[in-house]
C-alpha positions as CSV (number, residue, x, y, z in Angstrom):
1,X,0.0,0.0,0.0
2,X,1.3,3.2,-1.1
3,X,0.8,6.4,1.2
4,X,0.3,9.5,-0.6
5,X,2.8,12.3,0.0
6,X,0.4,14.5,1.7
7,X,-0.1,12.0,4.4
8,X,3.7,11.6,4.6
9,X,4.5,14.9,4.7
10,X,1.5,15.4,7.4
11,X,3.1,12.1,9.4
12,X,6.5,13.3,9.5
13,X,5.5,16.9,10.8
14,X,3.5,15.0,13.4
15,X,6.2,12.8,14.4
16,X,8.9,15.7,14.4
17,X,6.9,17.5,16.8
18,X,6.4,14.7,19.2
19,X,10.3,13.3,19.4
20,X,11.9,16.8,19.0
21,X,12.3,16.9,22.7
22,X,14.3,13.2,23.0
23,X,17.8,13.3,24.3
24,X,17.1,17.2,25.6
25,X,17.6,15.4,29.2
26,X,20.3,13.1,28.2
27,X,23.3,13.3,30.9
28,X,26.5,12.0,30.1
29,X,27.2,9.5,33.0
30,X,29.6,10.2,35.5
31,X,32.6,8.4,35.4
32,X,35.5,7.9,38.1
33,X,38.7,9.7,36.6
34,X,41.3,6.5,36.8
35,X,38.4,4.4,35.0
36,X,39.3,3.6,31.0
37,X,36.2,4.2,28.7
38,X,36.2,0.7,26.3
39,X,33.9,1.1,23.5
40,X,33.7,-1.6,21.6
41,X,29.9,-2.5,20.4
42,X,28.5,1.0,18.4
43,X,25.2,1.0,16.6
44,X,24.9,3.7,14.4
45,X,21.1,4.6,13.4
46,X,19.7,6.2,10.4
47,X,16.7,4.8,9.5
48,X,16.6,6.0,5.6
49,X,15.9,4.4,2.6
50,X,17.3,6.9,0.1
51,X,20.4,5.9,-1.6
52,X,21.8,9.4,-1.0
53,X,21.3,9.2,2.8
54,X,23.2,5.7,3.2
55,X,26.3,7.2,1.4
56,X,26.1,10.2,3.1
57,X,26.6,8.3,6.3
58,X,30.1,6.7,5.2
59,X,32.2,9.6,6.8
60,X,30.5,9.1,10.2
61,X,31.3,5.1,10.5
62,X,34.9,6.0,9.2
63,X,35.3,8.3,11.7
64,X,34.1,5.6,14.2
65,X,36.0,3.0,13.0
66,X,39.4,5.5,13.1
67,X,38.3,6.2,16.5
68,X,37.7,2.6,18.0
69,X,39.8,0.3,15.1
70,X,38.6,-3.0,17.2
71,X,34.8,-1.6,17.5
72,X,31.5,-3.6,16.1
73,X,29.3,-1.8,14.5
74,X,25.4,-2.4,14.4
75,X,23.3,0.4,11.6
76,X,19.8,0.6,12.0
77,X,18.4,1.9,8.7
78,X,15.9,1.4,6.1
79,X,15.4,0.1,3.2
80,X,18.0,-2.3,0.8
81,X,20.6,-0.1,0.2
82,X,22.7,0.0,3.1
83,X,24.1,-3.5,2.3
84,X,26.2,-2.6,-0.7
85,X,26.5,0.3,0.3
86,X,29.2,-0.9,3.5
87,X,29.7,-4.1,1.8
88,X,33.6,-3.5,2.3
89,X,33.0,-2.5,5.6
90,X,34.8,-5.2,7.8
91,X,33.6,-3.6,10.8
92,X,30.1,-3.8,9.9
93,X,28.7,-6.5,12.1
94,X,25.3,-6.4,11.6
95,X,22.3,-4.0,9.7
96,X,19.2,-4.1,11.1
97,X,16.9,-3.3,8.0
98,X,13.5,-1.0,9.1
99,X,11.4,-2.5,5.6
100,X,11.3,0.6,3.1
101,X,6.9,0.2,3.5
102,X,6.4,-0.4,6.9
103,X,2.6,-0.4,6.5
104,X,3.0,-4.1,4.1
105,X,5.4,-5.4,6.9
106,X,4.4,-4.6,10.1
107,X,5.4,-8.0,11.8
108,X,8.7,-7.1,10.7
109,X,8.7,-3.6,11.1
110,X,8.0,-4.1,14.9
111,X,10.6,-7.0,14.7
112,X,13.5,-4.3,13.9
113,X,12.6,-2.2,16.6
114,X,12.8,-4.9,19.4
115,X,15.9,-6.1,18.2
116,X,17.6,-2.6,19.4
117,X,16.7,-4.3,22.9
118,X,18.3,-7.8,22.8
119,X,21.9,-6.0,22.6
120,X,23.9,-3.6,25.2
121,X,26.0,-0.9,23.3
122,X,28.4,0.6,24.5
123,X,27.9,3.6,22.3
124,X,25.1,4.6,20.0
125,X,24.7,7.7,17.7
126,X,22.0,9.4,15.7
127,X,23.0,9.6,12.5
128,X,20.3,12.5,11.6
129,X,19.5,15.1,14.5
130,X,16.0,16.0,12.2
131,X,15.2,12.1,12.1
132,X,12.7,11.4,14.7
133,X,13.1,7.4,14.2
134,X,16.7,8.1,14.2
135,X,15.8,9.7,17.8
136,X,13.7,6.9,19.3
137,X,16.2,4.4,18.0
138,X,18.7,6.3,20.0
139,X,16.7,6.4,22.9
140,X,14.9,3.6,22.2
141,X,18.1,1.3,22.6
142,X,20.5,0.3,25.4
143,X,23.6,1.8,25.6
144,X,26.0,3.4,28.0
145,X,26.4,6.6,25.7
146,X,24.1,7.9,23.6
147,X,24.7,10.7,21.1
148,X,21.2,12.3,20.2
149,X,22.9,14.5,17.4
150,X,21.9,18.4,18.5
151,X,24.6,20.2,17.0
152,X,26.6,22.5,20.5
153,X,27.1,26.2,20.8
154,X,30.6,25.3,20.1
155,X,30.7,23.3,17.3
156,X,28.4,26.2,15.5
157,X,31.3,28.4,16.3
158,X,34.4,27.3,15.2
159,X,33.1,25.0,12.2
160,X,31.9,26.8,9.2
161,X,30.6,23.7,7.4
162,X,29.2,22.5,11.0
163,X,25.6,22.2,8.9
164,X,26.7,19.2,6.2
165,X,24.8,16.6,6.8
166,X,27.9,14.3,6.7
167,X,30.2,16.5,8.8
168,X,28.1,17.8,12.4
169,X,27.5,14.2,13.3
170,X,31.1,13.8,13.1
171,X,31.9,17.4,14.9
172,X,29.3,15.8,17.4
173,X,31.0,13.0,17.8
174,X,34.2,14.6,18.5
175,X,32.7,17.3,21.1
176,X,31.0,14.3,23.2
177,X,33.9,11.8,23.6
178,X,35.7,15.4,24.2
179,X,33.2,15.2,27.6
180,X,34.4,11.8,28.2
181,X,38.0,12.7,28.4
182,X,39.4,12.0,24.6
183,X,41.7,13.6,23.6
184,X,40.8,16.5,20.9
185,X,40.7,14.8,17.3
186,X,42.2,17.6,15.5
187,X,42.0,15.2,12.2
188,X,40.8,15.7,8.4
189,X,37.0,15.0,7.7
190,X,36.5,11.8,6.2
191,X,35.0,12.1,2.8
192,X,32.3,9.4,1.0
193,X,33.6,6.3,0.4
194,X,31.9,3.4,-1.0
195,X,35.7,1.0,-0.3
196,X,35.6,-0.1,-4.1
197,X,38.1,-3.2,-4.1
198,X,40.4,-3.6,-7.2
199,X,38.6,-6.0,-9.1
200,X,35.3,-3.9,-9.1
201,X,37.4,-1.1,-10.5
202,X,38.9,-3.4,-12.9
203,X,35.5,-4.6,-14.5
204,X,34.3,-0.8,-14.4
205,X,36.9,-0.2,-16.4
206,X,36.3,-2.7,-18.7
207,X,33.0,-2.0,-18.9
208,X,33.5,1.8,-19.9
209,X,36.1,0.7,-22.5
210,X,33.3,-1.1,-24.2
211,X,31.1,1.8,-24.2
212,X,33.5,4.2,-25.3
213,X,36.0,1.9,-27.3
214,X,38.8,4.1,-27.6
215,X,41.9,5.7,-25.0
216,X,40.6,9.4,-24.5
217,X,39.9,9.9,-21.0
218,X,36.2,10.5,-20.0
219,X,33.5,13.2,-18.5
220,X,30.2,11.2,-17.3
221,X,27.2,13.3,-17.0
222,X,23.7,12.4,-15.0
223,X,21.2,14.2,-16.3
224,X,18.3,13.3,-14.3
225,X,16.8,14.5,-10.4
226,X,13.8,14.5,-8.6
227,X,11.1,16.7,-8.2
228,X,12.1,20.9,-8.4
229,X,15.7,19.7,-8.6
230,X,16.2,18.4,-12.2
231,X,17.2,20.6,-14.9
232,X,15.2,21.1,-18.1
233,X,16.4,19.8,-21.5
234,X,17.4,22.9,-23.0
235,X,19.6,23.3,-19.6
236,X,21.5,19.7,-20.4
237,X,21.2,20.8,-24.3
238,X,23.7,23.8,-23.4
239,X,25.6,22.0,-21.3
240,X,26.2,19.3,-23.0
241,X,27.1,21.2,-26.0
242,X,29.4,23.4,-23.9
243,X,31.2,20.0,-23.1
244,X,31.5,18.2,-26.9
245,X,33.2,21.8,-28.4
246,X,35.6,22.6,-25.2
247,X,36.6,19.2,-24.6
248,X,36.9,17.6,-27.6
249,X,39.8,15.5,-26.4
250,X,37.6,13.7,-24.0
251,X,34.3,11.2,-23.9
252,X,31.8,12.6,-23.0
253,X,29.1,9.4,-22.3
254,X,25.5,9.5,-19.8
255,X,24.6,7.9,-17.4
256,X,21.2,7.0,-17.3
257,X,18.4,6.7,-14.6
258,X,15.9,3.5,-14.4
259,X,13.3,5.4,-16.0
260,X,15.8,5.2,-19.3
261,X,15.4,9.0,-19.3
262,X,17.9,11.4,-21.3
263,X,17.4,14.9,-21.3
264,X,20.0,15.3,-24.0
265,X,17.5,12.6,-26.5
266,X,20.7,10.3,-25.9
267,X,22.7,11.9,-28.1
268,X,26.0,10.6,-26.0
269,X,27.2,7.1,-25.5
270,X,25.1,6.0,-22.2
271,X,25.1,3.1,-20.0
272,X,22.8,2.1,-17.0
273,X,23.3,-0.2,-14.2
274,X,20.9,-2.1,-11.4
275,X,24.0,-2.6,-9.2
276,X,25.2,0.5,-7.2
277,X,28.6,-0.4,-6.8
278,X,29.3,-1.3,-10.5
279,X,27.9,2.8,-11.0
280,X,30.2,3.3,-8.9
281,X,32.8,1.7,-10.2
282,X,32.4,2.8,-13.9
283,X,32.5,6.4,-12.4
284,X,35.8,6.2,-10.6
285,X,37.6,5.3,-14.0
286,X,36.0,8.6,-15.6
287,X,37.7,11.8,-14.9
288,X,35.2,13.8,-13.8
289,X,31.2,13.4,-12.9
290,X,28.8,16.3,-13.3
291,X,25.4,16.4,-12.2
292,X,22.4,18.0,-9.8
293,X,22.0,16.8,-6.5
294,X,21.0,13.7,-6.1
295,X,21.8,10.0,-4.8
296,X,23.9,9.3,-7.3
297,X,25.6,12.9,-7.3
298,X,26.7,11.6,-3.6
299,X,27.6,7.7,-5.8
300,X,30.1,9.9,-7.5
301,X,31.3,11.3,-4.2
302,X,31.8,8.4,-2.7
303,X,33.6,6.2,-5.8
304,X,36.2,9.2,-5.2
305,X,35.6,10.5,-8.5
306,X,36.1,14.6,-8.5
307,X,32.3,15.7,-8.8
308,X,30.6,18.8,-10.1
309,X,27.0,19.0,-8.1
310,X,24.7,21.7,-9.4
311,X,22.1,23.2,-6.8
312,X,19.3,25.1,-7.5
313,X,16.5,24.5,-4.7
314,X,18.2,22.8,-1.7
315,X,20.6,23.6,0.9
316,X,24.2,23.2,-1.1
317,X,25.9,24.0,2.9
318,X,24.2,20.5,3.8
319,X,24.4,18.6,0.6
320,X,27.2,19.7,-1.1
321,X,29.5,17.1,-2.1
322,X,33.5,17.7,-0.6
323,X,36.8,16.1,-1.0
324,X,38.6,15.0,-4.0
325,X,38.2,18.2,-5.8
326,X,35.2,18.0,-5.8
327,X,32.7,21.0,-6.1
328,X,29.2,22.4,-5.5
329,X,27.3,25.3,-7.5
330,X,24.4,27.6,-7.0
331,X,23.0,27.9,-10.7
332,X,20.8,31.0,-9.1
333,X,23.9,32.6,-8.1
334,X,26.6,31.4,-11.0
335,X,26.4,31.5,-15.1
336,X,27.9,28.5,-17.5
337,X,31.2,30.6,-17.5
338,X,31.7,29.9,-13.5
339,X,30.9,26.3,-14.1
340,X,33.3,25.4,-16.9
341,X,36.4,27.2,-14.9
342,X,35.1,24.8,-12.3
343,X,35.4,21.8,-15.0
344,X,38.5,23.1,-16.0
345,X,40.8,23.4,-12.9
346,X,38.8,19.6,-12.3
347,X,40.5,18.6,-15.7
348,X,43.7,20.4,-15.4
């Protein structure tokens, strides 16, 4: 049964409202000074099914796993994506998988929620401080130390990027172990990372070669988005034409959604693939990605590839992909020009 988005939208208002208060009377336990905090079993929750989402929590379970190297960690999400997602993820011990329509599953539904009870943590974090099942998972389970997510005074001050939705759980992370008695991780962000092994990048490459069939190196587009965030045609015309006269040295192929939907009529060499991390792999053997933000915007990201996210309607300080050289632009705010010097220090 499908729920319609009013109802949705309606749901999650109601449900933001009643859990917005969770964790607000949270004390960190006291601890005698000569005891040694061991932290060993984590469970991370964030209980979302969008592609996007999953990746976007990568840099938080690095940061975990550079923080405790012999820790377990439990996620509690939603959704199929999470397991390829942390496939490569030794430390991964278990996923508990919230079913992406609750309302067909309820047995199991209910079943993922009581499992947060049958194991003591040592440590559990909210992945998603506006998630309100990523709050009652948090309070919900058993744990010694529990990080609700609220973004400090603090952390608002001396981080200008403190509002990425990949980066304040980690500044959060750091501030409350801080509490504890850590020592003050002074350490680079982690960026996306979807741990492609060599073989996978092997038969990605082998797999563009046979698209492209010849040595010049490669610019992948994505052409499609949802909702108010997909360009129109004639955008992706111009682009795209922009792209085939200054970069005629290079490929320039698509990659295309499941709805086999081009908003350049297919004019370029294209390709599709059911299996995230072969996307993912495919990408990381082309030089650069370029698309608006979107799931497989952050794909890109996290295969390591140098990406070029357009924005138009959402928040590029939370969304914006980072690391690799990797870039973000506000099409309100910037013309093509801006873009392609973008491209070309990317390229150069």
């Amino acid at each position: 049964m499908k729920v319609p988005g009013k109802i949705n939208n309606f749901r999650r208002k109601i449900m933001k409202g009643l859990t917005k208060n969770i964790g607000n009377s949270y004390a960190i336990p006291k601890r005698a000074s000569n005891n040694k905090i061991e932290i060993k079993n984590i469970l991370i929750s964030r209980p979302n099914h969008r592609l996007g989402n999953q990746l976007l929590l990568t840099p938080l379970v690095q940061e975990v796993i550079n923080t405790f190297p012999n820790c377990k960690i439990d996620l509690f999400v939603k959704g199929g994506v999470a397991h390829p997602v942390f496939e490569n993820y030794e430390q991964i011990d278990k996923i508990i998988q919230l079913p992406k329509k609750p309302f067909n599953h309820l047995f199991k539904y209910g079943w993922c929620w009581l499992k947060l009870k049958k194991k003591r943590y040592d440590l559990v974090i909210n992945g998603d401080k506006n998630s309100s099942s990523g709050r009652l998972s948090t309070q919900f389970a058993k744990a010694t130390y529990k990080v609700f997510g609220d973004i400090d005074e603090a952390i608002e001050a001396d981080y200008k990027d403190y509002e990425h939705i990949s980066k304040y759980p980690i500044y959060n992370l750091r501030h409350f172990l801080e509490k504890l008695g850590f020592p003050k991780n002074h350490n680079e962000l982690p960026v996306l990372n979807i741990k492609l092994s060599e073989e996978e990048l092997s038969n990605g490459k082998k797999i563009l070669d046979a698209i492209v069939k010849n040595d010049k190196k490669t610019i992948c587009i994505y052409t499609n988005a949802t909702g108010a965030k997909c360009y129109s045609e004639d955008w992706w015309e111009t682009v795209y034409g922009r792209l085939e006269k200054v970069y005629p040295d290079y490929n320039v192929i698509e990659m295309l959604p499941i709805e086999n939907i081009s908003k350049i009529s297919f004019k370029a060499p294209n390709f599709y693939s059911k299996d995230i991390r072969e996307m993912a792999a495919i990408i990381k053997n082309t030089s650069v990605f370029i698309a608006a933000d979107n799931g497989v915007m952050h794909l890109a990201s996290a295969s390591l590839t140098p990406t070029v996210g357009f924005f138009s309607v959402t928040n590029m300080n939370i969304y914006q992909p980072y690391g690799n050289g990797s870039v973000a632009l506000n099409t309100n705010e910037t013309t093509i020009d801006d873009w392609f010097v973008e491209i070309d220090r990317i390229l150069d």
